[in-house]
Each structure stands twice: as structure tokens, then as C-alpha cells.
C-alpha positions as semicolon CSV with decimal commas, in nm:
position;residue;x (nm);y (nm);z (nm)
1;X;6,595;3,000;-0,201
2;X;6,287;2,731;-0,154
3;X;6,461;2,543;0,147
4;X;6,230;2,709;0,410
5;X;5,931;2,792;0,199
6;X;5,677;2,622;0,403
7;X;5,829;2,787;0,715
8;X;5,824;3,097;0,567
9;X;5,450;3,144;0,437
10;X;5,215;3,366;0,615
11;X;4,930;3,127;0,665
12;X;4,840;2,955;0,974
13;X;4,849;2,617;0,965
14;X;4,576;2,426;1,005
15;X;4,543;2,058;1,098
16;X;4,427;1,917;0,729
17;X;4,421;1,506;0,736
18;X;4,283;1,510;0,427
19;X;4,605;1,446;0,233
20;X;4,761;1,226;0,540
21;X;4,841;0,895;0,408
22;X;4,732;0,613;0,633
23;X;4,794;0,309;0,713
24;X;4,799;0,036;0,460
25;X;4,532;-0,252;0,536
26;X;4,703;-0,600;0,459
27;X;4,500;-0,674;0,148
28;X;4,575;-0,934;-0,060
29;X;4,618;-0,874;-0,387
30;X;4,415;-1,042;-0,636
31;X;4,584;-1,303;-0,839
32;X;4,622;-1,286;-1,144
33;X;4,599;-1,569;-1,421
34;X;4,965;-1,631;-1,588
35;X;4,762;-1,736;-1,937
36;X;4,538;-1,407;-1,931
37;X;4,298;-1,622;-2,109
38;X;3,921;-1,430;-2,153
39;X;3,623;-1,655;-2,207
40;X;3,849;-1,952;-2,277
41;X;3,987;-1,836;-2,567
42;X;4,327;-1,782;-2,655
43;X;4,458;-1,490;-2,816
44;X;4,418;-1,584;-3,208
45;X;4,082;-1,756;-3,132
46;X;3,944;-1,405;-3,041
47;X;4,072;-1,203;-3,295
48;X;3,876;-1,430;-3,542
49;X;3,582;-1,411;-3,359
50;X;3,632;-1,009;-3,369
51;X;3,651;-1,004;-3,726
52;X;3,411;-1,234;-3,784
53;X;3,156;-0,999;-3,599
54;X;3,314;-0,726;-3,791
55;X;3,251;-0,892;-4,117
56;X;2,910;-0,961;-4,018
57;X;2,833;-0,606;-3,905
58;X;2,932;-0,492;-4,247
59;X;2,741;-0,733;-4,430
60;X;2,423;-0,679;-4,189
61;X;2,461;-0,286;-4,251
62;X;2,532;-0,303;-4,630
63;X;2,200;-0,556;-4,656
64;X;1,992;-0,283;-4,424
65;X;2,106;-0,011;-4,672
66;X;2,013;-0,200;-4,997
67;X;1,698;-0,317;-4,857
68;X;1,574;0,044;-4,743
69;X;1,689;0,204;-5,041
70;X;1,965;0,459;-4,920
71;X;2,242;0,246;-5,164
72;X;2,218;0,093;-5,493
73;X;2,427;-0,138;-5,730
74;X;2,356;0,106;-6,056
């Protein structure tokens, strides 16, 4: 039923090079690093950093709300 669909349709065709793949450039591709490390830091070292800063974002916003008023102890 589809096999000469293309053939079939009333349009001219047009020369379109838009979706014409070309060649492929030889492009080396980038290396990667086999211990994926990211500032020199393994994988546990920055998860505790992360919650560190996580843990100090919370205490930093709790102190900001005390200290303008917006939450109190009582």
C-alpha cells in the first residue's frame, strides 16, 4: 500500500539539500578521562562537600530569618 508513496505524490520535486547528510570530517573525538574525576575530587569527597554547602545554606537562611524577624523560637 506505502511501497511507492513517494513516487506516487503529486508534488514536484524539488532539489532540497537541506536534509542531505554529508560527509563526515575525521574529527577526533575528545578523550575522555577513565576516573571521571571533577575538580580532583573523587566521588564521596564531593558529596560531602554538597552537603556541607547544603547544611550551610540552611543554617545561613534559618540565621537571616531569625535575625529579620520573619521566624521565632516562641
Amino acid at each position: 500500500m506505502f511501497d511507492n508513496l513517494r513516487d506516487s505524490s503529486f508534488y514536484e520535486e524539488e532539489p532540497n539539500d537541506l536534509y542531505k547528510e554529508t560527509a563526515a570530517k575525521s574529527v577526533a573525538a575528545p578523550r575522555r578521562r577513565s576516573n571521571a574525576r571533577f575538580l580532583g575530587m573523587s566521588a564521596q569527597q564531593r558529596f560531602f562537600v554538597s552537603l556541607m554547602l547544603l547544611f550551610t545554606v540552611c543554617l545561613l537562611g534559618t540565621l537571616a530569618l531569625f535575625l529579620l524577624g520573619r521566624m521565632s523560637l516562641f
